[in-house]
C-alpha positions in Angstrom: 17.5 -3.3 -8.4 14.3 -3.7 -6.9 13.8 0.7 -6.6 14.1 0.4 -10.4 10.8 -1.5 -10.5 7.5 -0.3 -9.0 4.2 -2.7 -8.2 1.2 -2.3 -10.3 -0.7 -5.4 -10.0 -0.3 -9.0 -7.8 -1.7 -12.2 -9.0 -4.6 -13.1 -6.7 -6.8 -15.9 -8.8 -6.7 -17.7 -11.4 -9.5 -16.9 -13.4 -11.4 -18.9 -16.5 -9.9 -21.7 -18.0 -7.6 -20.7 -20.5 -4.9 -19.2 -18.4 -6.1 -15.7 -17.7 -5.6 -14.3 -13.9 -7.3 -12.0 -12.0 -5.1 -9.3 -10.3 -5.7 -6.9 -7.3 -4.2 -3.7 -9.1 -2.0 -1.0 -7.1 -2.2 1.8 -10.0 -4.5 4.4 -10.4 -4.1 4.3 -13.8 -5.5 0.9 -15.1 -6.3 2.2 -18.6 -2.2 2.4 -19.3 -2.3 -1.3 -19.6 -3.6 -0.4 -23.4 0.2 0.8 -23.6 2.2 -1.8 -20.9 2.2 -4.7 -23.4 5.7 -6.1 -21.4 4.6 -6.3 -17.6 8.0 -7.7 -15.9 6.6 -10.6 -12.4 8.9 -11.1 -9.8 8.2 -13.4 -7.2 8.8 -13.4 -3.3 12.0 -14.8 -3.8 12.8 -11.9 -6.0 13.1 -14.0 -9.2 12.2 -12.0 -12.3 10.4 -13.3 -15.9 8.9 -10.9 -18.3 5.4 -11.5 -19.5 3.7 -9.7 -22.5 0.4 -9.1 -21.8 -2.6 -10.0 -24.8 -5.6 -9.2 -23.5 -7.3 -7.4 -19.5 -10.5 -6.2 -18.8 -12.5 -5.0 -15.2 -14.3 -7.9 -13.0 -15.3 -7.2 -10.0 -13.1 -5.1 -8.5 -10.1 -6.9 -9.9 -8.2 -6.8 -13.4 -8.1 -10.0 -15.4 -5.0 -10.5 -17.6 -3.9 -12.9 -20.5 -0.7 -13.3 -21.3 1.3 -15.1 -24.2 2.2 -18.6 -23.4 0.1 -18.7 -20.4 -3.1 -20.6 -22.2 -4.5 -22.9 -19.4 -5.4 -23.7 -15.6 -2.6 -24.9 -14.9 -0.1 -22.1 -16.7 -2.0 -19.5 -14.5 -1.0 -21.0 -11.0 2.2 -20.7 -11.6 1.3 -17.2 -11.5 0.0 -17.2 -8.5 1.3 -14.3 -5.9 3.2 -12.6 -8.4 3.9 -8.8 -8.5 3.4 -7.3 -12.0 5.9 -4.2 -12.0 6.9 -1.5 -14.5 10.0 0.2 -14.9 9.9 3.0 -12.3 10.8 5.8 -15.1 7.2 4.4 -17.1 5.1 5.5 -14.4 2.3 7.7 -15.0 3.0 11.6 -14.9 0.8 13.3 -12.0 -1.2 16.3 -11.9 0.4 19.1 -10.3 -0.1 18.8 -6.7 -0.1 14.7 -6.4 2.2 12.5 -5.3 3.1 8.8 -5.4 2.1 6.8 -2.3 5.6 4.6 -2.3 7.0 7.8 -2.6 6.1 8.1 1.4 7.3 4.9 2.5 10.8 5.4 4.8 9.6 9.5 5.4 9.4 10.3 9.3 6.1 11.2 10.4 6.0 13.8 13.2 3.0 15.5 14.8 2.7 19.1 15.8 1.9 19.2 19.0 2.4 22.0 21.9 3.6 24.4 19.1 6.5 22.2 18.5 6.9 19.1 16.5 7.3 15.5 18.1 8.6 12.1 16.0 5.8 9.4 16.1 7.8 7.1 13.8 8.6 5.8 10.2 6.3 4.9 7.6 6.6 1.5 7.0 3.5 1.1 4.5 0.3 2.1 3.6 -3.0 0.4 3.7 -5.6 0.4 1.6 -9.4 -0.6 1.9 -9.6 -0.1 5.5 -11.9 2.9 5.1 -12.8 6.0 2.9 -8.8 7.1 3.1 -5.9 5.3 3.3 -4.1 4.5 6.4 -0.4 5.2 6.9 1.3 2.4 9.1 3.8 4.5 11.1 6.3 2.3 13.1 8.2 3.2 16.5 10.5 0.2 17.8 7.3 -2.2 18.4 4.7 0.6 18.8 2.5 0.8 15.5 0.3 3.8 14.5 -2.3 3.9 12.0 -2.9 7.4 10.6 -5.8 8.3 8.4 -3.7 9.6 5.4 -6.5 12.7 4.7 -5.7 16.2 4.0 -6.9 17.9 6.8 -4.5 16.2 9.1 -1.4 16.7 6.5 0.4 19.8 7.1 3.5 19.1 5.0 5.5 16.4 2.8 8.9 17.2 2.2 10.0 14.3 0.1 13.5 15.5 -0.7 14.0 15.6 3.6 11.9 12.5 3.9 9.2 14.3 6.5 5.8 14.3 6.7 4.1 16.6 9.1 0.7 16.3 10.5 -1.7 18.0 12.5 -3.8 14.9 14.0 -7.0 14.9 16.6 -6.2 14.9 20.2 -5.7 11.2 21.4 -5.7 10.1 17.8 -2.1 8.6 18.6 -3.3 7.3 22.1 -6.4 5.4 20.3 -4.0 1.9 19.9 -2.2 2.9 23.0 -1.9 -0.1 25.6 -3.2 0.5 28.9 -1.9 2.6 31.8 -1.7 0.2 35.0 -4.0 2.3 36.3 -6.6 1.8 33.4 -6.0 -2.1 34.4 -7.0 -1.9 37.6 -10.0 0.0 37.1 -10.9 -2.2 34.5 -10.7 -5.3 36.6 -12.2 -3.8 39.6 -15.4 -3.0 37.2 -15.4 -6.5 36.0 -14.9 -8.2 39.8 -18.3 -6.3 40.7 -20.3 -7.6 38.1 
């Protein structure tokens, strides 16, 4: 049930005094709200209410929303944390070319290396606001890599195979890396002869 539905918005703040919120929005497309009058909020626990949406507008940074029903303080708290979703088959058609982030999540990342192709690990999420691109959070057993999701590094994204393929910076991968014994012992012997 929950692939049917796909994030757009979560309920940071509650904002004014007559039960609008302010949301942090995961859509590129915030202007579609005009046409998303039904926004359906599930919760952590995965409890699901519809809410029909009145009024939004920009403020700084984030999306404010009114909904029906929802008219004070104390009506938007219980908003709180929420994740506005849409019906996956209502998203927003794409140019030719682009793709859909969550559309990455669970695809293999594997790095050319040597001429050949080596697994780094699964993409578990990507963040956003960490820099000028986003950064994909690739996990192997408790090692975690975070990839600059940028063109120049992407070779290829076969979604139907669930692969991504990238051609990343020497030591890119080894930048998070913990270190070698050796590494260790260097390091302390610098720090013993200060």
């Amino acid at each position: 049930m929950a692939d049917e539905f796909i994030t757009i918005a979560k309920v940071v703040k509650t904002q004014g005094r007559v039960g609008e919120v302010a949301c942090e929005l995961f859509t590129d497309f915030p202007e579609k709200f005009e046409q998303r009058r039904k926004l359906s909020a599930v919760n952590d626990r995965g409890q699901r209410r519809e809410l029909e949406l009145e009024e939004f507008w920009p403020h700084k940074g984030q999306m404010v929303l009114k909904f029906a029903g929802i008219d004070s303080i104390n009506d938007a708290e219980e908003l709180l944390g929420l994740e506005l979703q849409i019906p996956r088959e209502e998203r927003a058609e794409l140019e030719a070319g682009a793709i859909y982030i969550s559309e990455l999540v669970g695809c293999k990342v594997l790095a050319v290396e040597n001429g050949g192709e080596r697994t780094v690990g699964t993409l578990e999420e990507v963040n956003f606001g960490a820099g000028e691109a986003p950064l994909l959070v690739v996990k192997d057993g408790k090692k975690e890599y975070l990839i600059p999701f940028v063109e120049r590094f992407t070779r290829s994204i076969d979604l139907a195979g669930r692969r991504i393929v990238m051609e990343l910076p020497e030591g890119m991968l080894e930048l998070d890396a913990p270190l070698s014994r050796e590494d260790r012992e260097r390091a302390r012997l610098g720090d013993s002869e200060k």
